[in-house]
C-alpha positions, 0 to 999 in steps of 0.5 A, spaced: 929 554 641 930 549 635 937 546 634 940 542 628 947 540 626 951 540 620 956 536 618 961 538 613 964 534 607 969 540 607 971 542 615 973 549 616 979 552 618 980 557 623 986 559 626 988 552 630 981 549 630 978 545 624 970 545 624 967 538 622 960 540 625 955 547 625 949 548 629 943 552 626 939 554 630 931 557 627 931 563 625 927 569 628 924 574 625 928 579 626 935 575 624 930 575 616 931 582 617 934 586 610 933 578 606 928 578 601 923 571 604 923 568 597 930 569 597 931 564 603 926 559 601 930 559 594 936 557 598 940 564 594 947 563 596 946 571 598 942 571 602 944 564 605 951 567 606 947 573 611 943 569 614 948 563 617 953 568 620 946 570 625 944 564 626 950 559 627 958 560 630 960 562 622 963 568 620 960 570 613 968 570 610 967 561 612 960 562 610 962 564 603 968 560 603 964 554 605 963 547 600 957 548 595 955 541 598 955 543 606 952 550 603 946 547 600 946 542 607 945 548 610 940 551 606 936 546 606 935 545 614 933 554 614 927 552 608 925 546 613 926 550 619 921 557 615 917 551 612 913 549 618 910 542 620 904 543 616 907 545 609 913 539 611 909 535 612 905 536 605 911 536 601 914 529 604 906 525 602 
């Protein structure tokens, strides 16, 4: 299974434990259910906000909690994880 990590501008707290890095791991299919495709490639911060919590350690109270800039790090790496290397590698020509 595909892994990357994000490093965060802004760590989280929880409890006693600061969180410097996340792990995203590809989605499943079933981890899109209820999420409207569209919304996941377009980064909506909604749909990020249920889909990170499936496919991370994160709650989605610190996903929703998150820095803008770590949210949108996070979301480009889910876009390149749907994306495929064929679409990637179109897009990076």
């Amino acid at each position: 299974m595909e892994h990357k990590t994000v490093t965060l501008d802004q760590a989280i707290q929880r409890g006693d434990t600061t969180i410097t890095e996340v792990q995203l791991r590809k989605p499943k299919a079933g981890e899109m259910r209820g999420l409207n495709m569209a919304d996941v490639l377009q980064m909506d911060v909604n749909a990020l906000t249920k889909l990170l919590p499936r496919i991370t350690d994160l709650t989605e109270k610190e996903v929703g909690d998150m820095d803008p800039a770590d949210l949108l790090k996070a979301g480009v790496v889910v876009v390149g994880f749907l994306m495929g290397s064929q679409q990637e590698a179109y897009l990076t020509a």
